[in-house]
N, CA, C and O atoms as CSV, one atom per row, in Angstrom:
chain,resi,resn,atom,element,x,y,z
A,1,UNK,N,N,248.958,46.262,-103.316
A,1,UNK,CA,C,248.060,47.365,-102.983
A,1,UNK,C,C,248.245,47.720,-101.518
A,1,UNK,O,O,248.443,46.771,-100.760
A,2,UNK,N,N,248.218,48.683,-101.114
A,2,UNK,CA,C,248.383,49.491,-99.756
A,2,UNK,C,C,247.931,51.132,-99.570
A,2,UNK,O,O,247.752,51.932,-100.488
A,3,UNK,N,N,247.847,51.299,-98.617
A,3,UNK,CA,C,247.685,52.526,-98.388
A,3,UNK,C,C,246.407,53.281,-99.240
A,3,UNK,O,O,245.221,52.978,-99.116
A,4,UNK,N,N,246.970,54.362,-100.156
A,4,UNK,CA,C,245.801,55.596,-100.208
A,4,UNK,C,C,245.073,54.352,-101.193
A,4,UNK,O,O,243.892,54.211,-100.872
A,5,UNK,N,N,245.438,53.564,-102.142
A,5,UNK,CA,C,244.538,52.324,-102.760
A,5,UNK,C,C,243.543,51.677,-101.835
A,5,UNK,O,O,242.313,51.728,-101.817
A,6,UNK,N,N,244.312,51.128,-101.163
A,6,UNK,CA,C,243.250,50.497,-100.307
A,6,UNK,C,C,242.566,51.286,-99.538
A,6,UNK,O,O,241.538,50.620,-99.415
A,7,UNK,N,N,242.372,52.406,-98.818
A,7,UNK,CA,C,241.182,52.908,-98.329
A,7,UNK,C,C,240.395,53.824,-99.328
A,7,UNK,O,O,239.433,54.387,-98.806
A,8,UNK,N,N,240.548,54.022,-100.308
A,8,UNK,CA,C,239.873,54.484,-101.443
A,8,UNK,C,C,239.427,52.956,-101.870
A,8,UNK,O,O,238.234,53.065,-101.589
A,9,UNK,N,N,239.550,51.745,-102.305
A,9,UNK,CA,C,238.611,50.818,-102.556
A,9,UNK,C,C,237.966,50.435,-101.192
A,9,UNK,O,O,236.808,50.019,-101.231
A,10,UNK,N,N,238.382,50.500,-100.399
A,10,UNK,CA,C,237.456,50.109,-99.492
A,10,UNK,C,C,236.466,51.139,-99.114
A,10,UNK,O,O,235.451,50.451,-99.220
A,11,UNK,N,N,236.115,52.116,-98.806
A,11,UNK,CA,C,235.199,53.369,-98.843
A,11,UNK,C,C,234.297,53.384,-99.948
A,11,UNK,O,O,233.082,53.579,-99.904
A,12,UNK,N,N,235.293,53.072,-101.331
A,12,UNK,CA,C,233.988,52.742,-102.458
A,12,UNK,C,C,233.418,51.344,-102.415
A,12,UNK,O,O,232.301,51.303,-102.931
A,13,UNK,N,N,233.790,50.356,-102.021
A,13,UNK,CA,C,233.327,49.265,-101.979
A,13,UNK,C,C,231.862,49.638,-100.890
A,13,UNK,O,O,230.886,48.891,-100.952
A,14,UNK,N,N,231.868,50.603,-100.130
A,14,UNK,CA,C,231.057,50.368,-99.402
A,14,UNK,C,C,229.582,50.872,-99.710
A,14,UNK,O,O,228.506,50.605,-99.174
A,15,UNK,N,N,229.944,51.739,-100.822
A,15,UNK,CA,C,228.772,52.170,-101.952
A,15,UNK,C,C,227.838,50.807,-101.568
A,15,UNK,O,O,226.855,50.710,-100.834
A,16,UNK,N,N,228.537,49.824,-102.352
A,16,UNK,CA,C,227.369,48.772,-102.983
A,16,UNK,C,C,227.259,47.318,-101.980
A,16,UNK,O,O,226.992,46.163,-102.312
A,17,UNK,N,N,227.646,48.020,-100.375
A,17,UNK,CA,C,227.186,47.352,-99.279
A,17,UNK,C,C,226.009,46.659,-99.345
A,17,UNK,O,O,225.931,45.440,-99.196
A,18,UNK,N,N,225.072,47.407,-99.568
A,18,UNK,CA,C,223.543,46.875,-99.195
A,18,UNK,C,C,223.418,46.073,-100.524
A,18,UNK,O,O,222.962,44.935,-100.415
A,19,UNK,N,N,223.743,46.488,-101.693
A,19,UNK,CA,C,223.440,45.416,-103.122
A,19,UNK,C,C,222.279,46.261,-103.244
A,19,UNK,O,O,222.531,47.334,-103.792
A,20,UNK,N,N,221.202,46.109,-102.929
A,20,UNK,CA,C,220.137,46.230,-103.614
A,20,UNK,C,C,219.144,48.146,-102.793
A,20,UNK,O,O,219.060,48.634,-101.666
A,21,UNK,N,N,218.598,48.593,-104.307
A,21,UNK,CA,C,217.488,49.612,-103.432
A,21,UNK,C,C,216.487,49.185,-104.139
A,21,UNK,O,O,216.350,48.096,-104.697
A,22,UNK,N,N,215.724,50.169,-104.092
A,22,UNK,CA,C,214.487,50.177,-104.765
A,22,UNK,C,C,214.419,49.486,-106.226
A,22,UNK,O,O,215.130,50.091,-107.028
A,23,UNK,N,N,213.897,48.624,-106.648
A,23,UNK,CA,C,214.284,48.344,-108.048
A,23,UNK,C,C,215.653,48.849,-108.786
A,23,UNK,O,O,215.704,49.087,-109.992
A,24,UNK,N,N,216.974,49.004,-107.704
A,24,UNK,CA,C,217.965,48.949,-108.185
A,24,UNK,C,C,218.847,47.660,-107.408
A,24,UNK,O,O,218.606,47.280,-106.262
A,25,UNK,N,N,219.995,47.047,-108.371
A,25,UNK,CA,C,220.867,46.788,-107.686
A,25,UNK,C,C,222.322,47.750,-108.207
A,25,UNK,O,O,222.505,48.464,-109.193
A,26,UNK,N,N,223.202,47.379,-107.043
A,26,UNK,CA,C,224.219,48.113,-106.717
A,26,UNK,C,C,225.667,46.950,-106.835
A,26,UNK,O,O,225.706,45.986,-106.071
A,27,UNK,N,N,226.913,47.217,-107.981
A,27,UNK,CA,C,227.889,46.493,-108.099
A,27,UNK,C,C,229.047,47.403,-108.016
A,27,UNK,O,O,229.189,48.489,-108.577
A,28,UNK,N,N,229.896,46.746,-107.181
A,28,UNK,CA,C,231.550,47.176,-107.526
A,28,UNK,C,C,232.223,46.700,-108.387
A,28,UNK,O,O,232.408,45.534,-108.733
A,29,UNK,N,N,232.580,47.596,-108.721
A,29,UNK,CA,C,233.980,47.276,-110.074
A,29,UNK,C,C,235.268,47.953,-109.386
A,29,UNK,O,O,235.384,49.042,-108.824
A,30,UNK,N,N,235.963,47.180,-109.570
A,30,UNK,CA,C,237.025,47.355,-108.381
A,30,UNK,C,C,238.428,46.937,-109.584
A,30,UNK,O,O,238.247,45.950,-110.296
A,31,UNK,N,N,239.278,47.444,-109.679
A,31,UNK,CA,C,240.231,47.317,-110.643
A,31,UNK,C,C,241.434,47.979,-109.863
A,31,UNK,O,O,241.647,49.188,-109.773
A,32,UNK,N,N,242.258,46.845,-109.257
A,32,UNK,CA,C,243.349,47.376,-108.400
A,32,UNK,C,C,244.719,47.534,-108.924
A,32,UNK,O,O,245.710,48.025,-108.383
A,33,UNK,N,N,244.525,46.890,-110.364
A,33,UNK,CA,C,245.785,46.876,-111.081
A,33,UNK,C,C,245.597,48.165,-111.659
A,33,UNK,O,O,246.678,48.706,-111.889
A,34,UNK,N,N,244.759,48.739,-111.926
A,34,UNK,CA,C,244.396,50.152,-112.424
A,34,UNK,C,C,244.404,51.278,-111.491
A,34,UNK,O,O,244.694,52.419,-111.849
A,35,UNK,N,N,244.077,50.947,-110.256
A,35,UNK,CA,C,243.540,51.769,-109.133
A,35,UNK,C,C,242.442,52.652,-109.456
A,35,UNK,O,O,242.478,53.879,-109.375
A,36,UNK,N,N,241.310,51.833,-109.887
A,36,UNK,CA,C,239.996,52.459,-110.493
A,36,UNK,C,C,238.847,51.816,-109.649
A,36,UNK,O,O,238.724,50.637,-109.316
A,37,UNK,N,N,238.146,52.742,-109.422
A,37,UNK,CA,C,237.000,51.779,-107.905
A,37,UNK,C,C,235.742,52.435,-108.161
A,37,UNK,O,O,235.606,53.595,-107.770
A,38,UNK,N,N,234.717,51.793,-108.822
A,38,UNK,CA,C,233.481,52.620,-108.839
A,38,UNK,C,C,232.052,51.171,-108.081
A,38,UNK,O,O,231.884,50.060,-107.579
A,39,UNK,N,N,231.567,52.159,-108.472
A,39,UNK,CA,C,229.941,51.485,-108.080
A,39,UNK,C,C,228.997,51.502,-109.372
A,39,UNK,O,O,229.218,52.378,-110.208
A,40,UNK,N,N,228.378,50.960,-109.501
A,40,UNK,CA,C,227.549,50.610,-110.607
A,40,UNK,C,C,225.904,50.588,-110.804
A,40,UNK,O,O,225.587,49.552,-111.389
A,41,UNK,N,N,224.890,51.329,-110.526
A,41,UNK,CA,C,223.709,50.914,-110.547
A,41,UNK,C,C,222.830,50.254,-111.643
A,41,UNK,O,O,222.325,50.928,-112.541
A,42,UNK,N,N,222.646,48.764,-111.526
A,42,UNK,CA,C,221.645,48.588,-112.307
A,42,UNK,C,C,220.125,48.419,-111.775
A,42,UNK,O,O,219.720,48.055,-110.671
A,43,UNK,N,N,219.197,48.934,-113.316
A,43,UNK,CA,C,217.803,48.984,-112.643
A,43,UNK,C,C,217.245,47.530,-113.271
A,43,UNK,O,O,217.299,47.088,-114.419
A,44,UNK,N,N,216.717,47.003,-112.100
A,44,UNK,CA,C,217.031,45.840,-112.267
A,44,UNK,C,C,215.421,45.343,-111.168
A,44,UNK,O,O,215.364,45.819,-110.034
A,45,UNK,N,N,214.371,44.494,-111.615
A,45,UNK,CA,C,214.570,43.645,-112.955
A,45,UNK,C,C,213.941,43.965,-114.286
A,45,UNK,O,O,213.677,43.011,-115.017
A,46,UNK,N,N,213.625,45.379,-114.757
A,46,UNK,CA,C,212.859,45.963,-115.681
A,46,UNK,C,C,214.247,46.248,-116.476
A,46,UNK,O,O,214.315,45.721,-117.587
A,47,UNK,N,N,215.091,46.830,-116.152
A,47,UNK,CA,C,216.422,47.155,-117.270
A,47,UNK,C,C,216.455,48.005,-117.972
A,47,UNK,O,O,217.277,48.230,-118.860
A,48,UNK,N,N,214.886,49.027,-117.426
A,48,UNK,CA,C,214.427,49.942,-118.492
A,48,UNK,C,C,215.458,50.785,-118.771
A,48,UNK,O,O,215.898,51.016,-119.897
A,49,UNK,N,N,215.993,51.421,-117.345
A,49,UNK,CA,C,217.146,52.726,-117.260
A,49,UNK,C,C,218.511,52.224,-117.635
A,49,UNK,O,O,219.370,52.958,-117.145
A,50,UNK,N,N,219.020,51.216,-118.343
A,50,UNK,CA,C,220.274,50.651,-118.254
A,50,UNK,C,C,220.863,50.710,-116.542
A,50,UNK,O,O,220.365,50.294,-115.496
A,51,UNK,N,N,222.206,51.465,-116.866
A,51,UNK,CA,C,222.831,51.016,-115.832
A,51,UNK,C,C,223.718,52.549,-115.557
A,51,UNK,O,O,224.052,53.088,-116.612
A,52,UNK,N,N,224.093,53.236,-114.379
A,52,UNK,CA,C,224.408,54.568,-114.000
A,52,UNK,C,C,225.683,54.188,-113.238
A,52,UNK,O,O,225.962,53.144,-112.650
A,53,UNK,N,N,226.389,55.330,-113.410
A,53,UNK,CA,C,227.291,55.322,-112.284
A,53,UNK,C,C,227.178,55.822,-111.434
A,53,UNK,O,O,226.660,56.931,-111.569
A,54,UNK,N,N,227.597,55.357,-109.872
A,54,UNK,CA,C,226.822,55.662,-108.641
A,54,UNK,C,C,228.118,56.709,-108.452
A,54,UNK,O,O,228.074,57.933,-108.576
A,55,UNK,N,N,229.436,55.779,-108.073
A,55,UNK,CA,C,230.485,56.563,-107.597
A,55,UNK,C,C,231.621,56.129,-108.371
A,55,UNK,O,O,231.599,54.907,-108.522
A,56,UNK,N,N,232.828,56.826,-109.037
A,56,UNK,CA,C,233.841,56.565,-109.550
A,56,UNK,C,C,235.058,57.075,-109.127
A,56,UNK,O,O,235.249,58.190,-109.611
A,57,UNK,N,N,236.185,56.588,-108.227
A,57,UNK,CA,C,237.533,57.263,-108.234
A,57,UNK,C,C,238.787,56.359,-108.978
A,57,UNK,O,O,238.697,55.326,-109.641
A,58,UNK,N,N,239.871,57.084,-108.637
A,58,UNK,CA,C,241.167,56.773,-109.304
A,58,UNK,C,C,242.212,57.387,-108.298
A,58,UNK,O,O,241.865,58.174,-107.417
A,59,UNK,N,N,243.575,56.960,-108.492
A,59,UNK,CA,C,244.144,56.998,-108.147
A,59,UNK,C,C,245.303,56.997,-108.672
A,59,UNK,O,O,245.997,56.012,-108.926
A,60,UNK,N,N,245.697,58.823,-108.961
A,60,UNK,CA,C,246.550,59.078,-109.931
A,60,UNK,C,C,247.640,59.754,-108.929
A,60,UNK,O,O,247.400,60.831,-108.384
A,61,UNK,N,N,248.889,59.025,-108.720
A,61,UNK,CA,C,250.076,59.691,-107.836
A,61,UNK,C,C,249.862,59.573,-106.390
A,61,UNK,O,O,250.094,58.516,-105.804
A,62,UNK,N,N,249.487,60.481,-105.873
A,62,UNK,CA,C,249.134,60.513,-104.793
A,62,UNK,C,C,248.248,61.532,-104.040
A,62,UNK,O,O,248.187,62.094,-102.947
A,63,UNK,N,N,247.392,61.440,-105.592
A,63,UNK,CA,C,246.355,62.113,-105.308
A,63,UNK,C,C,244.518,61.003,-105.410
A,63,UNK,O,O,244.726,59.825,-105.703
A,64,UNK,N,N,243.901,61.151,-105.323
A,64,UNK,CA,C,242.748,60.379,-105.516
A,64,UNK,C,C,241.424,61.180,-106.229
A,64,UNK,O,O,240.504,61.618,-105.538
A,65,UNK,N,N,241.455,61.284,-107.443
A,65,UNK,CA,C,240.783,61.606,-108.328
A,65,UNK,C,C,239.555,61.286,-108.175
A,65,UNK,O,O,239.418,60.066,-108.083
A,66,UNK,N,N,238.097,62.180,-108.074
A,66,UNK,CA,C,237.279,61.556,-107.823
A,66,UNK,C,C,236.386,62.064,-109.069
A,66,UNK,O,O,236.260,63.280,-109.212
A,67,UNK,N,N,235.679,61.066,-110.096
A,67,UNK,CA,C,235.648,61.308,-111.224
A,67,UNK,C,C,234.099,61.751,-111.302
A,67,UNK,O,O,233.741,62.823,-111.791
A,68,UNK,N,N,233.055,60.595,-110.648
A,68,UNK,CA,C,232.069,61.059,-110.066
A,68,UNK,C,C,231.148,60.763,-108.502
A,68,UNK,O,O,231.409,59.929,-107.636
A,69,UNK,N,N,230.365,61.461,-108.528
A,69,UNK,CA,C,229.679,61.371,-106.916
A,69,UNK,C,C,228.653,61.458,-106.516
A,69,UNK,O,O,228.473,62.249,-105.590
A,70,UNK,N,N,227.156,60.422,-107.219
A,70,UNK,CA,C,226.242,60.586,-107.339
A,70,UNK,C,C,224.839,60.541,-105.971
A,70,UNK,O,O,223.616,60.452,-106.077
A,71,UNK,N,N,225.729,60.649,-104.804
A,71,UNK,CA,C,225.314,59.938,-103.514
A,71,UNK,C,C,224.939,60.835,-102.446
A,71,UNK,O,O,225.414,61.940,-102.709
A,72,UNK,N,N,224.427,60.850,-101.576
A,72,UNK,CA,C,223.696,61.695,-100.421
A,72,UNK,C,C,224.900,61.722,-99.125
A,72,UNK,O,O,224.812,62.327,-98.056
A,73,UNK,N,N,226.066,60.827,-99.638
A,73,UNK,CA,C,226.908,60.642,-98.526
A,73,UNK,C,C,228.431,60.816,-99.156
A,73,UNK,O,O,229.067,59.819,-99.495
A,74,UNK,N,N,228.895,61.969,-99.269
A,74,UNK,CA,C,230.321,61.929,-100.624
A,74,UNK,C,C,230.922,61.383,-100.020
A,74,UNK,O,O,230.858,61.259,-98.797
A,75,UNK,N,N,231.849,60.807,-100.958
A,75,UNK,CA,C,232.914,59.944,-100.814
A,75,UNK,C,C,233.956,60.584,-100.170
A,75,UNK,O,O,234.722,59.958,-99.438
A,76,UNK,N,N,234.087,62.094,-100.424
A,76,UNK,CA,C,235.062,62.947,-100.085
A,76,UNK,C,C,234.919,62.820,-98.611
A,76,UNK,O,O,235.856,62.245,-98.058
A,77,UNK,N,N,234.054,63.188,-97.939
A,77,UNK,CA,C,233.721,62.716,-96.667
A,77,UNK,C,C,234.293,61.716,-96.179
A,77,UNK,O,O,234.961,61.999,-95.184
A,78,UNK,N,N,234.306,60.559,-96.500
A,78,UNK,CA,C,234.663,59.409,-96.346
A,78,UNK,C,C,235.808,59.195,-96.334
A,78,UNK,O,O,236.240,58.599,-95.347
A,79,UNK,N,N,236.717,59.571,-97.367
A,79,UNK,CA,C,238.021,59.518,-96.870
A,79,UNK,C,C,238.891,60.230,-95.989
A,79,UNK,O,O,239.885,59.849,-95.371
A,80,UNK,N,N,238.272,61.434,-96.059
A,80,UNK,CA,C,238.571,62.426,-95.288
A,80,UNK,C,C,238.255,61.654,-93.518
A,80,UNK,O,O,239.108,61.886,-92.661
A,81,UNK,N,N,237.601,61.194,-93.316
A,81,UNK,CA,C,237.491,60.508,-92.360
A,81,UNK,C,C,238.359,59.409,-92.044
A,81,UNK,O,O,238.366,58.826,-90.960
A,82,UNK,N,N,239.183,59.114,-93.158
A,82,UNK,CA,C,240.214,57.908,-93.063
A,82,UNK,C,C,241.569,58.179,-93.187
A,82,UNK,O,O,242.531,57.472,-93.487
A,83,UNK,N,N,241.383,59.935,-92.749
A,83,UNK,CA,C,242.810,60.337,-92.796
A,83,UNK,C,C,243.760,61.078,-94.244
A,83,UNK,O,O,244.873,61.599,-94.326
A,84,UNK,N,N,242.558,60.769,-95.336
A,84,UNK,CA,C,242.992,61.415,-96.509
A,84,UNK,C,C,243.228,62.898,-96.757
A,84,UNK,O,O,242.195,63.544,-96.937
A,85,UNK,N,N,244.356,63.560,-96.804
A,85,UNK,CA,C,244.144,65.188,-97.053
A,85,UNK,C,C,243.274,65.588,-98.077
A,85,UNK,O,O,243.103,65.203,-99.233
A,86,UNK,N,N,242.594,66.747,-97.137
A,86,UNK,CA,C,241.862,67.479,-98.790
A,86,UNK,C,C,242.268,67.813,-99.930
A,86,UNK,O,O,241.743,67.995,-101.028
A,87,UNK,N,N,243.407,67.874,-99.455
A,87,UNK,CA,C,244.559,68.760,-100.983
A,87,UNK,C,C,245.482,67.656,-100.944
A,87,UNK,O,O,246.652,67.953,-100.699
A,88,UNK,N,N,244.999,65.584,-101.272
A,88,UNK,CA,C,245.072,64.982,-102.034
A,88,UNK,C,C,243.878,64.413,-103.088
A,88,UNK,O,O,244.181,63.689,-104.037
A,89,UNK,N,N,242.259,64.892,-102.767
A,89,UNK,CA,C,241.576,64.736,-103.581
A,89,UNK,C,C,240.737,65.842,-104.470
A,89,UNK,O,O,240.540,67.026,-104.198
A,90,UNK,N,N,240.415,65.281,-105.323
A,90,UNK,CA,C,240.435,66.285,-106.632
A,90,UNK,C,C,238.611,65.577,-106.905
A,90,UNK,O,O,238.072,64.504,-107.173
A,91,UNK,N,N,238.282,66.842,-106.652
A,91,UNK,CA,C,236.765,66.640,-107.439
A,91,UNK,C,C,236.701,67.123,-108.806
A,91,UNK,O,O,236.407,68.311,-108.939
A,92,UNK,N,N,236.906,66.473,-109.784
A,92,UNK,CA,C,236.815,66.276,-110.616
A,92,UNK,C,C,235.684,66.996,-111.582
A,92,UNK,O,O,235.656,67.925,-112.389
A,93,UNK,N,N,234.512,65.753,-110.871
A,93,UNK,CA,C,233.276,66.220,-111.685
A,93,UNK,C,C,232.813,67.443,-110.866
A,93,UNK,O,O,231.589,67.534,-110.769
A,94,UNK,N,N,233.431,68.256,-110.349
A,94,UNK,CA,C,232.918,69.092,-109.488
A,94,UNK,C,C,233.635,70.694,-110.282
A,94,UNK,O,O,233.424,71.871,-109.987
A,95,UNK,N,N,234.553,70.055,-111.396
A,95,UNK,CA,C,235.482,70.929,-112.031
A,95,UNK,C,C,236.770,71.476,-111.677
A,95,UNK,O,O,237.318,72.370,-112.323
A,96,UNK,N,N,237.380,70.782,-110.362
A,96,UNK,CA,C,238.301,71.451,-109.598
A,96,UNK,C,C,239.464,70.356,-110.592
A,96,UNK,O,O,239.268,69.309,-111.208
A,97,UNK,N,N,240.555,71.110,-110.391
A,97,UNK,CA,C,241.495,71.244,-111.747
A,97,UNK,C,C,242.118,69.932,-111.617
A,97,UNK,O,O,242.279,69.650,-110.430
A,98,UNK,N,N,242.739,68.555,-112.847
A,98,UNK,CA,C,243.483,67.083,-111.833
A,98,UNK,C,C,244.771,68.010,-112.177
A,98,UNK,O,O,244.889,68.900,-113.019
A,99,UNK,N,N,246.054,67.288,-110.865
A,99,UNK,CA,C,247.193,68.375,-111.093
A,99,UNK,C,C,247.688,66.961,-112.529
A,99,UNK,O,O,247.282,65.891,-112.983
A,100,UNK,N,N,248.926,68.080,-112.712
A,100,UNK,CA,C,249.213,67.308,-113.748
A,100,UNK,C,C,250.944,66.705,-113.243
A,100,UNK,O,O,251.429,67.201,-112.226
A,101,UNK,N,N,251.522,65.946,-113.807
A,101,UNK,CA,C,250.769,65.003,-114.931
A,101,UNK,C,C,249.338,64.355,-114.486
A,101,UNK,O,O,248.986,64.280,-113.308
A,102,UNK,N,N,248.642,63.942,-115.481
A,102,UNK,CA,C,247.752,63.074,-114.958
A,102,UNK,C,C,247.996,61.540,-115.660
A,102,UNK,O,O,248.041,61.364,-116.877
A,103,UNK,N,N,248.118,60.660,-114.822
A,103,UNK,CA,C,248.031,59.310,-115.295
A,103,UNK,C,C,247.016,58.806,-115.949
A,103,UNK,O,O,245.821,59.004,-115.730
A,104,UNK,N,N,247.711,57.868,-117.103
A,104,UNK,CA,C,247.244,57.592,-118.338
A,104,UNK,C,C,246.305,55.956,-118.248
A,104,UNK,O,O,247.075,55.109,-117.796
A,105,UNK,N,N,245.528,55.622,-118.418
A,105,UNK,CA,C,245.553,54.224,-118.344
A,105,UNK,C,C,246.370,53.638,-119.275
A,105,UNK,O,O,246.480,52.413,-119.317
């Protein structure tokens, strides 16, 4: 792992810095053999709401797919701050087009 992988897991890793909010906690799922990096909210300790996705990217070519972005602080931001071009990430859930090919799991 190197490069646009690693600062795309590390930026999402930082989602679930704090672990815990309000009757939530907060997990990374981090899958580097995949290049798949999300955050996870569970509501927790009632369990009423199951469990949400906070933030989800990928990393298809050499672009960074961002699948979703449920946060007050985008991720897009974030990498963009780490040197990532805009026109290598793809908002996704935002409807903006993935180029193709798109990688398969």
């Amino acid at each position: 792992m190197g490069g646009l992988a690693e600062i795309v897991r590390t930026e999402v890793e930082k989602y679930a810095g704090s672990g815990r909010g309000y009757q939530l906690r907060l997990f990374a799922a981090l899958d580097d053999l995949h290049q798949l990096y999300s955050v996870v909210s569970v509501d927790y300790p009632a369990y009423k709401m199951g469990a949400a996705i906070v933030v989800f990217a990928r990393i298809a070519g050499d672009h960074v797919i961002i699948e979703e972005d449920t946060t007050n602080k985008p991720l897009l931001n974030a990498l963009m701050q780490q040197g990532i071009l805009r026109e290598q990430i793809v908002l996704a859930y935002q409807g903006e087009p993935v180029p193709d090919p798109i990688e398969t799991l």
